[in-house]
N, C-alpha and C positions, 0 to 999 in steps of 0.2 A: 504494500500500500504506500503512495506517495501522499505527501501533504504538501500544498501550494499556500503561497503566501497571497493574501487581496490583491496585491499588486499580478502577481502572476496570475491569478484567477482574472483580471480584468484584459490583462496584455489576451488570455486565452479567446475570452469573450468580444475583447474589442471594442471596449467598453470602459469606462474613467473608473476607478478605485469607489466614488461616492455611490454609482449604479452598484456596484458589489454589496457595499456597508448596505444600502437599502434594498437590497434583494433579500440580506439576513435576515434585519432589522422587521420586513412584513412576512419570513415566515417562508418563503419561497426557496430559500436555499440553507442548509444547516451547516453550522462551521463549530468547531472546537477552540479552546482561549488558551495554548502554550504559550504565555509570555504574549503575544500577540494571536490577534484571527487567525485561523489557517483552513480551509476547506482540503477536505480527503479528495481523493483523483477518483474516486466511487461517486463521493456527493456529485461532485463536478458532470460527470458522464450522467447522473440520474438526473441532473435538472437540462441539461442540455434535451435531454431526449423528450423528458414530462414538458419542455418549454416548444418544443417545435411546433409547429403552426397555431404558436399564438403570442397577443399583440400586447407586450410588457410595457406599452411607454406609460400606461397609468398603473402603478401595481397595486394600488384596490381596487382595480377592477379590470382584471386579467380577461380578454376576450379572445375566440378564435381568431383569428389572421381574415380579415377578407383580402377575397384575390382584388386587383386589381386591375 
């Protein structure tokens, strides 16, 4: 098992370090507190897959992706 740091979880996602803190923060992503955040390379792949086609820019209120 690997452990990524916010930063490295954000570079993964492609995404600013603050979208990481609030993806924890409402509950959407689970991360462990060694000294600092860290998300497991499990959490990471399970939110990746549970997040696919859908549309995170509000994260209270998670909706499917419409196409466009």
């Amino acid at each position: 098992m690997e452990l990524f740091t916010i930063k490295e979880v954000a570079a993964k996602l492609r995404v600013n370090k603050n979208t990481v803190y609030n993806l924890i923060k409402s509950g959407h992503m689970t991360a462990l507190k060694l000294g600092a955040l860290k998300v497991t390379d499990k959490e990471l792949a399970r939110f990746i897959e549970s997040a696919s086609g859908k549309d995170y820019s509000d994260l209270e209120n998670v909706t499917e992706l419409k196409a466009v």
